[in-house]
C-alpha positions as CSV (number, residue, x, y, z in Angstrom):
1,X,0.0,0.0,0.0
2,X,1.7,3.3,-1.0
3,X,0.8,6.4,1.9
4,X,-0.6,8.7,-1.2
5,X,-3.3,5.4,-1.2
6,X,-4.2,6.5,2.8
7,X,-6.8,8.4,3.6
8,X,-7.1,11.5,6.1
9,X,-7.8,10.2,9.3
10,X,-8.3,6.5,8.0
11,X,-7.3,4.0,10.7
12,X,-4.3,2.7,8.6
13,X,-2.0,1.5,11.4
14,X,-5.2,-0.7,12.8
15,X,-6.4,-1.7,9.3
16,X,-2.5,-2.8,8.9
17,X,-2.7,-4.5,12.5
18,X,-5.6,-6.7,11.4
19,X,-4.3,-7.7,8.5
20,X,-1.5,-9.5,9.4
21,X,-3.1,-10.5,12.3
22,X,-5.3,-12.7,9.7
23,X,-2.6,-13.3,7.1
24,X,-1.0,-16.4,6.3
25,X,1.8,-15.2,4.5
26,X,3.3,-11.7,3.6
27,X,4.5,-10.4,0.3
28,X,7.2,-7.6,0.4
29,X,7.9,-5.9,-2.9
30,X,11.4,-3.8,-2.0
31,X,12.5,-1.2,-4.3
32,X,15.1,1.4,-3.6
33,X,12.4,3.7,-1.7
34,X,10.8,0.5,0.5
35,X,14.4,-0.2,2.0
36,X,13.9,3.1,3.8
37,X,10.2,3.0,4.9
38,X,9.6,2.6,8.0
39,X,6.1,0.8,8.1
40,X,8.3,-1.8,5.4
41,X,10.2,-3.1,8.2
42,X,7.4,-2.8,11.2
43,X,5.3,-5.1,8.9
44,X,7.7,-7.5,8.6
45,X,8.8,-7.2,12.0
46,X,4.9,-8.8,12.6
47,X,5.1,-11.1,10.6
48,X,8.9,-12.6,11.7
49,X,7.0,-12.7,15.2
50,X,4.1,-14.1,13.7
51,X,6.0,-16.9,12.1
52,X,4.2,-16.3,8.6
53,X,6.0,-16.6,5.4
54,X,7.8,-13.6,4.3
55,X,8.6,-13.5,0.5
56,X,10.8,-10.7,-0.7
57,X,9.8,-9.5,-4.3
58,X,12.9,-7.2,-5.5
59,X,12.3,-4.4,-8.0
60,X,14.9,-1.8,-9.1
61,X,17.5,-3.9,-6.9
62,X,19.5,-7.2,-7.6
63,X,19.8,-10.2,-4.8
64,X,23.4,-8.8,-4.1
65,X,22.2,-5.0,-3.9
66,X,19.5,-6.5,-1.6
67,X,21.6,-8.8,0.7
68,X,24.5,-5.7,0.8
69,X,21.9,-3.5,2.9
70,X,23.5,-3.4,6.6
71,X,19.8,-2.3,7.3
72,X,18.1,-5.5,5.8
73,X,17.6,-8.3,8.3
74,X,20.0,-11.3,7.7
75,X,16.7,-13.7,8.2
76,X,15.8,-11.8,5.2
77,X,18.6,-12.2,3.2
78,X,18.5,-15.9,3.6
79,X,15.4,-16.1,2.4
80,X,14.4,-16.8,-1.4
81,X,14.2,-13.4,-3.1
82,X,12.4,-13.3,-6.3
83,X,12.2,-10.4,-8.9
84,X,9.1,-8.6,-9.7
85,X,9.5,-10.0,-13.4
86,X,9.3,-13.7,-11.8
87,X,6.0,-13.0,-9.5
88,X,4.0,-15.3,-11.7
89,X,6.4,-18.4,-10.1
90,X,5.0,-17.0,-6.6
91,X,1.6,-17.0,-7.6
92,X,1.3,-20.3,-9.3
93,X,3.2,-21.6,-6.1
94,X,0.7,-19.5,-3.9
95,X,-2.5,-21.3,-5.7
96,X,-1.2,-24.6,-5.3
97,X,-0.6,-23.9,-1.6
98,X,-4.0,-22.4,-1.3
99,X,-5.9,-25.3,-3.2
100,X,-4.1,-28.3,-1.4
101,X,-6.4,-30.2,0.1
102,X,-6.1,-30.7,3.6
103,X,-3.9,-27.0,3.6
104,X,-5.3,-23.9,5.7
């Protein structure tokens, strides 16, 4: 969600809140900009505690560029990192997950 998407006196940090409270899994797109934002790192903060799957989607940065942040968490950098031109991999992996029977 980009800010210029909030509205004046919405309950963003709440709405945000209950979200991850309910997700399952959280997708991170990280561009140039998203390394420095702070609500970036809070939400995946959330979700580390949570547990959840975090999957890093990089555009405008390569793995390296990525992993050479001091800021970026190592349990980040050892994750699998995907570009943005590669998301349909994530999403055909996503709908298997979600359609396995038995899977929550």
């Amino acid at each position: 969600m980009d800010e210029a998407d909030i509205d004046v006196g919405s309950e963003f940090e709440e709405d945000m809140r209950n979200f991850l409270e309910d997700a399952h899994e959280l997708l991170v797109l990280f561009t140039p900009w998203g390394l420095e934002r702070p609500y970036v790192w809070t939400e995946i903060g959330a979700a580390w505690i949570r547990r959840i799957p975090i999957i890093v989607v990089l555009h405008g940065l390569t793995q390296k560029e990525f992993q050479s942040q001091p800021n970026a968490p190592v349990f980040l950098k050892k994750r699998n990192i995907i570009r943005l031109n590669d998301i349909d991999q994530y999403f055909e992996q996503l709908g298997m997950r979600v359609t396995a029977p038995g899977e929550n």
